[in-house]
Backbone as CSV, one residue per row, in Angstrom:
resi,resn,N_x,N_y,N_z,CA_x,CA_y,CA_z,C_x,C_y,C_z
1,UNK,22.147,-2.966,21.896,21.769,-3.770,20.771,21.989,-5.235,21.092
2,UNK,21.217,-6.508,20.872,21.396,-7.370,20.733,21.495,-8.576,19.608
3,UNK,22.349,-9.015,19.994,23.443,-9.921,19.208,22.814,-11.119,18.426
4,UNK,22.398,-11.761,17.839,21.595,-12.976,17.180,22.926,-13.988,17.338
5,UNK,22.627,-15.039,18.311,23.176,-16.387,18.223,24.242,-16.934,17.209
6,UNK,25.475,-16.949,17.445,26.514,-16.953,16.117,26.584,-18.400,15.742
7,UNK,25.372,-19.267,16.460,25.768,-20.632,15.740,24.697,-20.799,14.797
8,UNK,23.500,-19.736,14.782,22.075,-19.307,13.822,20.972,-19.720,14.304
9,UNK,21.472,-21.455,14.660,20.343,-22.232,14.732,20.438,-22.834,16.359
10,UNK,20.585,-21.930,17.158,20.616,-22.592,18.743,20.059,-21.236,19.392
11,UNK,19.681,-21.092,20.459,19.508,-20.662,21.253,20.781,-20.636,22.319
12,UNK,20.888,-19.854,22.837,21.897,-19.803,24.133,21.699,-19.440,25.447
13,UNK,20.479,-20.213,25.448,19.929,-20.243,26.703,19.964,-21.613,27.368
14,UNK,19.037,-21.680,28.291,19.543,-23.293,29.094,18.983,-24.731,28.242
15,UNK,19.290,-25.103,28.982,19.367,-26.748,28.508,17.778,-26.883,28.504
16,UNK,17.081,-27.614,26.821,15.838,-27.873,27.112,15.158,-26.521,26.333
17,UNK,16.147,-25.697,26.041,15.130,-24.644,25.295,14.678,-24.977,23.983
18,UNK,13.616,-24.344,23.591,12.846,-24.801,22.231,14.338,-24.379,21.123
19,UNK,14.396,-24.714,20.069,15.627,-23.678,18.785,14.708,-22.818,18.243
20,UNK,16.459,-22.128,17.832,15.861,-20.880,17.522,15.502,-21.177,16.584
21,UNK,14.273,-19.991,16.228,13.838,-20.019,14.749,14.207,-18.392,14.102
22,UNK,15.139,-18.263,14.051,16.415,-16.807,13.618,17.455,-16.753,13.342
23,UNK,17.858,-16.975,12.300,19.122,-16.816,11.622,19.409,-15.527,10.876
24,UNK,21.311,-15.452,11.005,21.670,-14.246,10.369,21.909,-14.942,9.233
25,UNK,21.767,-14.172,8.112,22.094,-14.505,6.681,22.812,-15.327,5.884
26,UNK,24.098,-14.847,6.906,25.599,-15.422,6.397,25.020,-17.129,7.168
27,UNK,24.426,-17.423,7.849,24.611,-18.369,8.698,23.289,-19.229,7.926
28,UNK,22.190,-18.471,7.311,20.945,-19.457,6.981,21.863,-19.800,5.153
29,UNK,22.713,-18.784,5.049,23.135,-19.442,3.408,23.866,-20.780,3.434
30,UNK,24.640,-20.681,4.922,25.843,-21.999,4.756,25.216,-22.732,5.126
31,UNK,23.987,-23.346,5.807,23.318,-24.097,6.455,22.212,-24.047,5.575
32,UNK,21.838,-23.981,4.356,20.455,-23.226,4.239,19.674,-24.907,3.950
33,UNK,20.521,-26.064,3.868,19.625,-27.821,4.231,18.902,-27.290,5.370
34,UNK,19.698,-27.244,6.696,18.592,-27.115,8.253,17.682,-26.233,7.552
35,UNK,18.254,-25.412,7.152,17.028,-24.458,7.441,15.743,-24.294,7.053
36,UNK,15.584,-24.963,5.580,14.841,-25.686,5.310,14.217,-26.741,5.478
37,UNK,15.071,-28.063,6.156,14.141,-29.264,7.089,13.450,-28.609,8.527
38,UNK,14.053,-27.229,8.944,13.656,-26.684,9.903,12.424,-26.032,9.688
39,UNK,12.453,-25.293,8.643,11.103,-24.784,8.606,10.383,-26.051,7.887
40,UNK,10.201,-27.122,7.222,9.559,-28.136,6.972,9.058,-28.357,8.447
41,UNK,9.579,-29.141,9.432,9.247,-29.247,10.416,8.924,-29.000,11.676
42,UNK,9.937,-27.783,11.829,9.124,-26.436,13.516,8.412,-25.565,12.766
43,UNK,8.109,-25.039,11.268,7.385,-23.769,11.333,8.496,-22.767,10.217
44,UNK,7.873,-21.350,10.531,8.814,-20.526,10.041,9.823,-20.241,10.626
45,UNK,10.404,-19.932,9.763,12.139,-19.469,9.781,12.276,-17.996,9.474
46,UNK,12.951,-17.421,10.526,12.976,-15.795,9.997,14.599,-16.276,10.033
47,UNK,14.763,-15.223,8.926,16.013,-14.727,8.346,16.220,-13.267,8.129
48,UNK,17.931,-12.914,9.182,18.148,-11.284,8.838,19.367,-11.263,8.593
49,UNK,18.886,-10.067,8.015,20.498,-9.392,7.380,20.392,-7.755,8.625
50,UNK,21.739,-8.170,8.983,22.380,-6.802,9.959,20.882,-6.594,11.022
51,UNK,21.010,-7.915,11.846,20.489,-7.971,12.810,18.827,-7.406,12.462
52,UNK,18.002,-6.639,11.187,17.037,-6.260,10.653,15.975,-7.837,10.252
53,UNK,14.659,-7.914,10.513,14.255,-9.105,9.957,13.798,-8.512,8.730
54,UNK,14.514,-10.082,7.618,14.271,-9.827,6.455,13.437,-10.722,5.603
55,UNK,13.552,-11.678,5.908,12.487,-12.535,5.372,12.179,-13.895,6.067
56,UNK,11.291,-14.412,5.560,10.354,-15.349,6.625,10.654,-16.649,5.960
57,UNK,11.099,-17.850,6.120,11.281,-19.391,5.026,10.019,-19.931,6.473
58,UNK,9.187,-20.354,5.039,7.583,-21.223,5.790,7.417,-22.198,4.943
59,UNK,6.881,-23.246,5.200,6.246,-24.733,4.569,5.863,-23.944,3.561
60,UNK,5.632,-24.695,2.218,4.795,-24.055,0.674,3.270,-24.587,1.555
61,UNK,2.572,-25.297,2.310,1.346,-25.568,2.689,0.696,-24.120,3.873
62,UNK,2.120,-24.110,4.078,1.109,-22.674,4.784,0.912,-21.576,4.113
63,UNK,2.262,-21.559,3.299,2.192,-20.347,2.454,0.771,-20.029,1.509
64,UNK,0.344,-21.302,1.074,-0.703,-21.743,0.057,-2.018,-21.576,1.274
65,UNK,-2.101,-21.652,2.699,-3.056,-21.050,3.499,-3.082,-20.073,3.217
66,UNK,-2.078,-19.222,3.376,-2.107,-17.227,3.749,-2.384,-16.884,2.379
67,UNK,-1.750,-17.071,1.393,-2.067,-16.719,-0.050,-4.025,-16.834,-0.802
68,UNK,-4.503,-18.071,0.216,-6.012,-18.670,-0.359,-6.724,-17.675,-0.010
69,UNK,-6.121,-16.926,1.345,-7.434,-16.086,2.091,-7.087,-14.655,0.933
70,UNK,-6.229,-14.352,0.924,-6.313,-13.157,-0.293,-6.858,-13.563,-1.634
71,UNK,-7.192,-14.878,-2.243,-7.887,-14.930,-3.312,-9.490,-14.883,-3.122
72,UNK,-9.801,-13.884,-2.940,-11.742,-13.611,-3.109,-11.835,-13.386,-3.687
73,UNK,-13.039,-14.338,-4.294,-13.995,-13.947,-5.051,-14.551,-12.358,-5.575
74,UNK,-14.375,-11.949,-6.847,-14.190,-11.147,-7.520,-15.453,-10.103,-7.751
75,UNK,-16.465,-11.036,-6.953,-17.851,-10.282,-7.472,-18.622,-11.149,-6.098
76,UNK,-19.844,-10.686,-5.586,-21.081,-11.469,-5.262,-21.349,-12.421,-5.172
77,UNK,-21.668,-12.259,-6.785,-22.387,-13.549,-7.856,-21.375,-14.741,-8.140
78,UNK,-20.116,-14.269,-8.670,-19.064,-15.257,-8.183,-18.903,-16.240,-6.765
79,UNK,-19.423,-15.134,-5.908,-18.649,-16.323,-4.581,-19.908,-17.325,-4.170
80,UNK,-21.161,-16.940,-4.567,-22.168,-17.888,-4.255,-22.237,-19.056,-5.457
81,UNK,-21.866,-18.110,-6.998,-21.805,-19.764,-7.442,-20.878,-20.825,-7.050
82,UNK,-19.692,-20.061,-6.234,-18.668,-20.943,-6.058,-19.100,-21.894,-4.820
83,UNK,-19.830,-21.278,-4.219,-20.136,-21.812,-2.629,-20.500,-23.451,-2.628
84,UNK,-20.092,-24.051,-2.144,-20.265,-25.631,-1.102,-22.178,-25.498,-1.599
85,UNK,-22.814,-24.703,-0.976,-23.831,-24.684,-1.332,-24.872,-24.530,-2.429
86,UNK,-24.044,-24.256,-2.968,-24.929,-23.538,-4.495,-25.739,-24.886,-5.044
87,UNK,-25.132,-26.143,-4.826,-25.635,-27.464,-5.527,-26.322,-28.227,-4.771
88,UNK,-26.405,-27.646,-3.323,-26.971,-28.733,-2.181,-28.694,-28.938,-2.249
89,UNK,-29.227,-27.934,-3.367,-30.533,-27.817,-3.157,-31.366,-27.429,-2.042
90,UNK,-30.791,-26.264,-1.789,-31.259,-25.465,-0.436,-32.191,-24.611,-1.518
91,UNK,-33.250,-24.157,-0.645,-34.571,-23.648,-1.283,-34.468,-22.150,-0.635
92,UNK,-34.438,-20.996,-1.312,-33.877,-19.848,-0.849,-34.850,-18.599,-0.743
93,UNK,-36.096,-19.142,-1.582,-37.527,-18.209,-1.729,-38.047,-18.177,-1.123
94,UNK,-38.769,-17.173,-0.736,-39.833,-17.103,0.608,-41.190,-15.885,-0.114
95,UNK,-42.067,-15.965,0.750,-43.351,-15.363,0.305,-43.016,-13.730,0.316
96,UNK,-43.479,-12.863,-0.894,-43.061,-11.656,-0.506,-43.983,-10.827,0.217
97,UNK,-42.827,-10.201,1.190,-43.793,-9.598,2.125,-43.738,-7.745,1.652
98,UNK,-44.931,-7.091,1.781,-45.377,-6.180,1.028,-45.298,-4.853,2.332
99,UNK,-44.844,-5.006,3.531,-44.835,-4.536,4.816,-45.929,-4.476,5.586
100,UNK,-45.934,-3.738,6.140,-47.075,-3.576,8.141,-47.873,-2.389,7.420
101,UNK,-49.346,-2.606,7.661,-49.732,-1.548,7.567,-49.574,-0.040,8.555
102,UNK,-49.577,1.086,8.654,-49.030,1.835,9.551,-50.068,3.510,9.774
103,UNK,-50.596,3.424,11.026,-51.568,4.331,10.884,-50.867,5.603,11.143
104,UNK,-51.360,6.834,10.707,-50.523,8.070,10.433,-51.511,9.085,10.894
């Protein structure tokens, strides 16, 4: 089994390594300022309890990315009125075609 870093927020590897982005619990509560300017500024932050990952601390701007793509449009007809395009005056009719005649 391996051990998660007992200072939370370092790595213990060589000089020059990126930080960690993994904290144990006890360690993201007493610290939980870094951990938050941390995920403001490197990204997400995973956080575990008993070495298990338990939850993720991310910018509210990304969160508000991942959350946008699960809001679709509810219908069809909804997502085209919603569309960039719906107002641009794009012309969408064409001549109807009645098919190929077909010898049998």
């Amino acid at each position: 089994m391996t051990k998660q870093p007992s200072r939370g927020g370092k790595k213990q590897a060589g000089a020059g390594a990126a930080p960690e982005t993994r904290w144990q619990l006890q360690t993201a509560k007493a610290r939980f300022s870094e951990v938050f300017r941390r995920a403001r500024a490197e990204g997400p932050q995973w956080i575990t309890r008993q070495e298990k990952e338990a939850v993720v601390m991310l910018p509210a701007e990304e969160f508000e990315n991942l959350t946008a793509r699960a809001r679709q449009p509810r219908s069809l007809v909804q997502f085209f009125s919603e569309s960039p395009l719906a107002k641009s005056g794009i012309k969408l009719e064409r001549a109807r075609d009645y098919g190929r005649k077909v010898d049998l």
